[in-house]
C-alpha positions in Angstrom: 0.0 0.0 0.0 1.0 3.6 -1.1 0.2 6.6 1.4 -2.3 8.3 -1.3 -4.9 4.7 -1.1 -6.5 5.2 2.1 -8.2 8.5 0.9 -8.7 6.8 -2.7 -10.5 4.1 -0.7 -12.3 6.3 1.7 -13.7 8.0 -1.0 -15.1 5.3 -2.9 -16.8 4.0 0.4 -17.9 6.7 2.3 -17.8 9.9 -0.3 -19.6 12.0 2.0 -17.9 11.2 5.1 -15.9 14.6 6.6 -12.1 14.0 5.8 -10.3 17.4 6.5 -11.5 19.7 9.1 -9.3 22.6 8.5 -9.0 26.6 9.2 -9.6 27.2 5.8 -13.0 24.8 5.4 -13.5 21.2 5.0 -13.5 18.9 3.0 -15.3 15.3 2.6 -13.5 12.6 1.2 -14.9 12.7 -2.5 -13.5 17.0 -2.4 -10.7 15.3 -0.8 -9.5 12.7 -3.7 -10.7 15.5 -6.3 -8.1 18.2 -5.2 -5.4 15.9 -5.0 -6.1 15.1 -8.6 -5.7 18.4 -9.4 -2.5 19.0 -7.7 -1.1 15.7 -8.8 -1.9 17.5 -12.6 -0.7 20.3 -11.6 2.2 19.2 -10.6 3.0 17.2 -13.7 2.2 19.9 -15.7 5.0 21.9 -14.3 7.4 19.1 -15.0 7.7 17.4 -11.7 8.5 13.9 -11.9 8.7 10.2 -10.1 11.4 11.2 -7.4 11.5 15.0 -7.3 11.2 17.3 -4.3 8.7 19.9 -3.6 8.7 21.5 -0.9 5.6 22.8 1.3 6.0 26.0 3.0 2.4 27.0 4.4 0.2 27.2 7.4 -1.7 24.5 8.0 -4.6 24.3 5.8 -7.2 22.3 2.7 -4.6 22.9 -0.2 -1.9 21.9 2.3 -3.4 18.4 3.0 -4.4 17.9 -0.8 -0.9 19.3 -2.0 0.9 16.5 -0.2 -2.0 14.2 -1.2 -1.1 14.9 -4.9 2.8 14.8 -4.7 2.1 11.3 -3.3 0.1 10.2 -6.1 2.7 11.8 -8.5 5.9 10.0 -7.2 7.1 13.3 -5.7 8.7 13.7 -2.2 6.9 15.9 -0.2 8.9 18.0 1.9 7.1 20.2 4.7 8.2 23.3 6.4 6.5 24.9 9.2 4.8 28.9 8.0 7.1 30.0 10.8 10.3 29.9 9.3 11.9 32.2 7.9 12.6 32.2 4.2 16.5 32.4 4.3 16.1 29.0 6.0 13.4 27.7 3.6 15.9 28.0 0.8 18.6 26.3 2.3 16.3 23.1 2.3 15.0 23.8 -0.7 18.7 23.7 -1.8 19.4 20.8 0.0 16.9 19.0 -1.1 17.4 20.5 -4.4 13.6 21.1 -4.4 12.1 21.3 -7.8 9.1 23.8 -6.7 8.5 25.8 -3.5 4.6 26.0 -2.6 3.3 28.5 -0.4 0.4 30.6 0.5 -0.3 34.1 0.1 1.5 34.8 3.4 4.8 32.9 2.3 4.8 34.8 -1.0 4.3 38.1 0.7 7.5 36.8 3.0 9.5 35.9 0.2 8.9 39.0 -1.9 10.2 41.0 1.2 13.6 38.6 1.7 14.4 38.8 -2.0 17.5 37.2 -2.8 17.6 35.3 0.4 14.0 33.3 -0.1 13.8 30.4 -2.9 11.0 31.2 -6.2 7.8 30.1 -5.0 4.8 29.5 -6.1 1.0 29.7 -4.7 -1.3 27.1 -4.4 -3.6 29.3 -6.8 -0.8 29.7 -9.1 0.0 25.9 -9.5 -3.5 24.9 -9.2 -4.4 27.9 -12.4 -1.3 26.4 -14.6 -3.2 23.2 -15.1 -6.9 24.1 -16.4 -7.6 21.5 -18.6 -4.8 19.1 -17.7 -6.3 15.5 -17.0 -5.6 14.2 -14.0 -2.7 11.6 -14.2 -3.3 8.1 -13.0 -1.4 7.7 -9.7 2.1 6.6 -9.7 2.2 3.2 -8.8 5.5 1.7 -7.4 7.5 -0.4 -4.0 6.2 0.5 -0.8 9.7 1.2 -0.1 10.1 4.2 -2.2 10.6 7.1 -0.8 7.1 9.2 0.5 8.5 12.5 2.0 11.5 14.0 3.9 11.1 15.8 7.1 13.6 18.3 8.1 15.4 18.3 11.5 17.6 20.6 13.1 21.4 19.5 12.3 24.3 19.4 15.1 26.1 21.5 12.6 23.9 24.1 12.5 21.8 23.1 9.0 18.8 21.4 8.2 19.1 17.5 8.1 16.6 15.6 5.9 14.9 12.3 7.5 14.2 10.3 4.5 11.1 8.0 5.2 9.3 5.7 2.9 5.5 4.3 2.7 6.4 1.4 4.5 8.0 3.5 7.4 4.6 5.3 7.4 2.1 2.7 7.7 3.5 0.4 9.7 3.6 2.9 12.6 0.2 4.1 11.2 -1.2 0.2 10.8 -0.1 -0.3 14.4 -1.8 3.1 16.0 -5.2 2.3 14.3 -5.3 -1.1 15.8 -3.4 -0.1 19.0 -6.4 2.7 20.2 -9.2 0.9 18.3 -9.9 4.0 15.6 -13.3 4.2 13.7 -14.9 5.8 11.0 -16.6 7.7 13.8 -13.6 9.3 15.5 -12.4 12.8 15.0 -8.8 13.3 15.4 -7.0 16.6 16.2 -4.1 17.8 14.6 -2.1 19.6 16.7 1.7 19.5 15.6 2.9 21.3 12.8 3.3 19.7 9.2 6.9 18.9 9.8 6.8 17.5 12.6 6.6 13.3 12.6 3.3 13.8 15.0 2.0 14.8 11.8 2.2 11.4 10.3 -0.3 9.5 12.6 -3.1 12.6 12.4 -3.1 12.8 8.8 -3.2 9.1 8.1 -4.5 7.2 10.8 -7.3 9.2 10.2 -7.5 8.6 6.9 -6.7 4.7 7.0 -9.5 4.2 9.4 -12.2 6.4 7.6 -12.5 9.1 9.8 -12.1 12.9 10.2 -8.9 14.8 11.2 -9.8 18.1 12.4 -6.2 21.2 12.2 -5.3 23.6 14.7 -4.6 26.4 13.7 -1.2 28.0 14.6 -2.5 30.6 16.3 -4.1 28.3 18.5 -1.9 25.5 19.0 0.0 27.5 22.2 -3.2 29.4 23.5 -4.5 27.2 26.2 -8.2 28.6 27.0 -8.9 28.9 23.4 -7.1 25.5 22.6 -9.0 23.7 25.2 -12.4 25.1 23.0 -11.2 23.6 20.3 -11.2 20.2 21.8 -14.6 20.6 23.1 -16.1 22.4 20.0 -15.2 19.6 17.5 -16.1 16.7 19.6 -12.8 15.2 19.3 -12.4 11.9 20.0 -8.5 11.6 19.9 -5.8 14.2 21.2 -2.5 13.7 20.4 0.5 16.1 20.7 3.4 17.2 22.7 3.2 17.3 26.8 3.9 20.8 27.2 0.5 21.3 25.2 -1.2 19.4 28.1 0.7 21.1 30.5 -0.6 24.4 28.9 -4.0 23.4 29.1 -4.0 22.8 33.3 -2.3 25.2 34.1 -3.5 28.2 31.7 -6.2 26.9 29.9 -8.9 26.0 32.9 -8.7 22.2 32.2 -8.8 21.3 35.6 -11.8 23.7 36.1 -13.5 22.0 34.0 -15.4 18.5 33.3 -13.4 16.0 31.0 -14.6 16.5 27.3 -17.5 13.9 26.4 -16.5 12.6 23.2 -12.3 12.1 24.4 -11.7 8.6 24.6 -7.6 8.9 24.2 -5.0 11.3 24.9 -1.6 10.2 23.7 1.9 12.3 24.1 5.0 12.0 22.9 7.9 13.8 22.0 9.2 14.9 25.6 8.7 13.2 29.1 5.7 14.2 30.8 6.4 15.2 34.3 5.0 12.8 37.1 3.1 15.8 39.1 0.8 17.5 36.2 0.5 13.8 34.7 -1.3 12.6 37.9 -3.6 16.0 37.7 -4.5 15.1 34.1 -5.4 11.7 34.9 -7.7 13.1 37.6 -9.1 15.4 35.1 -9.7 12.6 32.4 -10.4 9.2 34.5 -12.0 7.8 31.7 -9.6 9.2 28.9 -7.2 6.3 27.6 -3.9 7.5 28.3 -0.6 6.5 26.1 3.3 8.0 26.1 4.7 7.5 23.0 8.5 7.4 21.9 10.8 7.8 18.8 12.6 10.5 17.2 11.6 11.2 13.8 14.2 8.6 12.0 12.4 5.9 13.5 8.8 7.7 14.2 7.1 5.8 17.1 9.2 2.7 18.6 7.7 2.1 21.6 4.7 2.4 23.7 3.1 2.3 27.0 -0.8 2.8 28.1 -0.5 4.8 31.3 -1.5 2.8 34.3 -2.7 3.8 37.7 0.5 2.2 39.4 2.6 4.4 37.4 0.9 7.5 38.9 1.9 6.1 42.2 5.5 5.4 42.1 7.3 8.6 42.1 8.9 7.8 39.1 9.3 8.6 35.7 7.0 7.6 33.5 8.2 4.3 31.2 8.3 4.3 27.9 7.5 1.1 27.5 7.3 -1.9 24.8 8.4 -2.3 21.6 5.5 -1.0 18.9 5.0 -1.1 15.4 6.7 -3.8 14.4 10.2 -2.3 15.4 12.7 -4.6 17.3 15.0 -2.9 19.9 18.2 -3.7 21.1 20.2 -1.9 23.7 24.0 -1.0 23.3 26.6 -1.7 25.1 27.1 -0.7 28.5 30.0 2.1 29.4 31.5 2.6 32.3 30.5 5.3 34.9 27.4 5.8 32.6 23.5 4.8 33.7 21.6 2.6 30.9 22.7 1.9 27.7 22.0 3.7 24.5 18.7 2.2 22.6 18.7 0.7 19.1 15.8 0.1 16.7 15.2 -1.9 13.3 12.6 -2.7 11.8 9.3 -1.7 9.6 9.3 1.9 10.7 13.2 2.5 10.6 14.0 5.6 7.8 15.2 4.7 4.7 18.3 7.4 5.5 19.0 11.1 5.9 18.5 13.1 2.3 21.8 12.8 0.6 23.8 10.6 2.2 24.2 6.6 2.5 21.0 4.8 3.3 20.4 3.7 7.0 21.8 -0.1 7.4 21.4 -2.0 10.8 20.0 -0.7 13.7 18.9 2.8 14.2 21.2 4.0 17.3 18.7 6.8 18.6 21.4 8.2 20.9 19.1 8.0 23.9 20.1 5.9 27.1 17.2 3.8 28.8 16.9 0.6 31.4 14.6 -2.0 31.9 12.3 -2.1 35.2 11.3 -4.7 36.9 8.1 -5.5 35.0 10.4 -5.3 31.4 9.2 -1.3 30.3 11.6 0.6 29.3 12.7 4.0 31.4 14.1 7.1 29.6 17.0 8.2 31.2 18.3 11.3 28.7 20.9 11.6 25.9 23.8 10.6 25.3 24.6 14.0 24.1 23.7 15.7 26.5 26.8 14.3 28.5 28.8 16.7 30.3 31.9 16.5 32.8 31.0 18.1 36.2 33.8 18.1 38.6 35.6 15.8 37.3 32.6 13.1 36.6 30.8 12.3 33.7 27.3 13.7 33.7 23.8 13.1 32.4 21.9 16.1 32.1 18.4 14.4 31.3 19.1 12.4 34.7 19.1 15.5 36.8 16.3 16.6 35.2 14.3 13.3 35.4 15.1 13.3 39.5 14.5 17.1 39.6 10.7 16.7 37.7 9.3 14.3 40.3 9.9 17.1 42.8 6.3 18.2 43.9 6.5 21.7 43.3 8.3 21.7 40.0 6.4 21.6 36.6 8.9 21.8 33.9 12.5 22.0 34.6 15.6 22.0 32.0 19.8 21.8 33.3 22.3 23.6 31.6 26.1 24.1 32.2 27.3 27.2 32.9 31.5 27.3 32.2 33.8 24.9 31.5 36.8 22.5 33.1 37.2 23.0 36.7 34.6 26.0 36.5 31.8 24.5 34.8 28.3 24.8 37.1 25.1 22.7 36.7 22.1 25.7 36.7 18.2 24.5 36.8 15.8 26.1 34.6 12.8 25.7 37.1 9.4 26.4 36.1 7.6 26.1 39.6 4.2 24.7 40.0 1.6 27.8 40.9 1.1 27.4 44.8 4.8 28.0 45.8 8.4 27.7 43.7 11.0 25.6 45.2 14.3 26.9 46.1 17.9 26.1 45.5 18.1 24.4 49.2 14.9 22.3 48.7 15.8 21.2 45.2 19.6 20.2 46.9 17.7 18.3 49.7 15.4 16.3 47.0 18.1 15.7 44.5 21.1 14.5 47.8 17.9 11.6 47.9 18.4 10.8 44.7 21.6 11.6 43.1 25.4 11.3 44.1 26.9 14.7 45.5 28.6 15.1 42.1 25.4 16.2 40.3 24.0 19.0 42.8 22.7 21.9 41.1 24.5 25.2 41.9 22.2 27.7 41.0 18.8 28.2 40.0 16.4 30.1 37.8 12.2 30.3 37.9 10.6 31.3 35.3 6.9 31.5 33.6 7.6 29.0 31.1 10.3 27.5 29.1 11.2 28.6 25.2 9.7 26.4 22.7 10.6 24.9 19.3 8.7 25.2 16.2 7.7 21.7 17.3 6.9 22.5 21.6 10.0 20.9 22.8 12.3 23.0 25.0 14.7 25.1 23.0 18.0 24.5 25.1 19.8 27.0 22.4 17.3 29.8 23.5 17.7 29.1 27.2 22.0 28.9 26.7 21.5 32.4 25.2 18.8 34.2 27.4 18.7 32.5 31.0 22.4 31.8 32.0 23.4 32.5 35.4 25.7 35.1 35.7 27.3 33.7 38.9 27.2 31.6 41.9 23.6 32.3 43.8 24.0 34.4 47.1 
């Protein structure tokens, strides 16, 4: 199967059935398969071909949805990138990529024109759906579910844009496993709540669409404004939530959530993408008794790995969530261990596994994900941090994500993030604490927690609280922001 059949299908079975629920309208599945059509003509006219790139650079929206939809069904990699950035950056994937067409909306364009030489020729949808009046639409390009479907760009450790290369088979196994794992209908109504480019994207789009059902976009403008946000959910009847934790987080703490009763029609809540701190995880599943509850994991070479269905004895260990199980089809193996280090670093192969990064040798073997987990007792798998996110502290060898994983259980901390201030024999672990509302902790009471939990070696020397931590394009924490704006200028008094 080829990522363009499930909406094919859908709209030979249920024509009328709502697809795409989107700022811009909506559209049922018949409207659906008609626009991609057109787009796949459109793109043919313009000389795209089996293979090509074409990059996406758009909010949300319809034409968005049926753009990719038609690339798919032309052989063309689609390649999104999120409205908010900037254009100089747009054209270095576009060049990357070597992108045969840039589509945007009016808002892109109007960007563009004002970078000029720094932004890449683009196109509108209007433009590129005008250029092929009268063009039949093309049969769709039939072919391996190996080849590849689209590239998502991720930020590079060297400072440029690094293209995941996934195929249809990486797609739809994850997307198989989902629709089977949470028992989706052609009654549910999924939300969309990450951006385009981001791999939470994938399951939205077409687990909604393999099962039949309706996927329903958030706007930007409302994917970080909690009250309004919250609306949303309750206004469409969604049936399935899935994004980020520091959405959720949002939504208690800003966003009335726990004021108010659980939505009727939510049967599932899954997260992914960060860990979800054990305090405002216990408040949500007070919130939502009834609300299925699943922490998902995999960065976006291998989308999701593993998972776990949260359980009540979770809440009531004090400790970090698990990961869990191997999903999807995916085998993991762990790495060897290294001395002075805690865990080992987690492997995957299998179904779901990228077929490489954009322009360089394909992936062969195991996927080495570069983060470091353990088994329990029970078999589920612990997250412990990253292996590059290894520091020497005094002489030791440091995880960051471990101080940060003993420093989250603390009751009065909602969100926390460690940096290192200096280096050698001056280098300092600071805490990026954002407190819960009642009352912040200090440096002393974080000390005291962390001397229970961690050896004297990995005490925190200063402190920060603030309102909330700086986000991504894709609502992780943006430790390049915080390294900038929040480091400490000395030792606390």
């Amino acid at each position: 199967m080829r990522l363009y059949e499930p909406v094919v299908d859908a709209a030979r079975r249920t024509p009328h059935a709502l697809a795409v629920d989107a700022p811009d309208g909506r559209l049922d599945y018949a409207a659906l398969d008609r626009l991609a059509g057109r787009y796949a003509a459109a793109l043919t006219a313009r000389g795209a071909r089996p293979g090509d790139r074409v990059v996406l650079w758009a909010a949300k929206s319809l034409h968005g949805v049926a753009l990719m939809q038609g690339c798919l069904r032309a052989g063309v990699l689609y390649v999104p990138v999120s409205s908010a950035n900037p254009p100089p950056r747009v054209a270095r994937i576009a060049a990357a990529c070597t992108a045969v067409l840039v589509v945007t909306d009016e808002e892109g364009a109007e960007a563009a024109a004002d970078a000029g030489d720094q932004a890449p020729p683009c196109t509108t949808f209007g433009e590129l759906l005008a250029g092929a009046e009268g063009v039949p639409v093309p049969e769709p390009v039939t072919g391996s579910p190996d080849d590849a479907a689209y590239i998502l760009f991720t930020s590079g450790s060297t400072g440029d844009p690094k293209g995941v290369c996934l195929s249809h088979r990486n797609a739809l196994s994850f997307v198989r496993w989902a629709v089977g794992e949470l028992g989706i209908g052609p009654h549910d109504r999924l939300s969309n709540h990450a951006p385009f480019n981001f791999d939470l994207s994938v399951f939205d789009l077409y687990a909604a669409f393999l099962a039949g059902a309706s996927v329903h976009l958030v706007p930007e403008h409302l994917a970080y404004a909690p009250a309004q946000l919250l609306g949303f959910v309750t206004d469409h009847e969604l049936t399935v939530w899935y994004s980020v934790p520091s959405a959720l987080t949002l939504l208690m703490t800003r966003g009335g959530l726990l004021e108010r009763p659980a939505p009727p029609s939510l049967r599932v809540c899954v997260f992914a993408g960060e860990p979800f701190p054990p305090v405002p995880l216990r408040r949500l599943r007070g919130a939502w008794p009834r609300v299925r509850l699943f922490n998902w994991y995999g960065p976006t070479e291998t989308n999701v790995c593993t998972s776990h269905e949260v359980r009540d004895a979770d809440l009531a260990t004090g400790r970090a969530l698990p990961i869990g199980t191997a999903c999807s089809g995916d085998t993991l193996h762990l790495g060897e261990p290294e001395p002075g280090r805690r865990g080992r670093e987690l492997l995957v192969s299998g179904p779901t596994v990228m077929l490489g990064y954009w322009g360089a040798p394909p992936q062969h073997g195991p996927y080495a994900t570069g983060d470091l987990v353990e088994a329990d007792g029970e078999g589920l798998l612990e997250y412990l941090g990253r292996r590059d996110q290894m520091v020497k502290i005094r002489g030791n060898r440091v995880e960051l994500g471990e101080i940060e994983a003993a420093l989250g259980l603390h009751p009065r901390v909602r969100e926390v993030a460690v940096l290192v201030d200096g280096e050698g024999v001056e280098a300092r672990l600071h805490a990026v604490v954002v407190p819960e509302p009642d009352a912040g902790p200090d440096l002393l009471d974080l000390k005291r927690w962390s001397a229970q939990r961690l050896p004297s070696y990995m005490m925190l020397d200063s402190l920060s609280l603030v309102g909330e931590l700086p986000r991504t394009d894709n609502g992780k924490t943006d430790r390049r922001v915080l390294g900038q704006a929040l480091r400490p200028q000395g030792p606390p008094r």
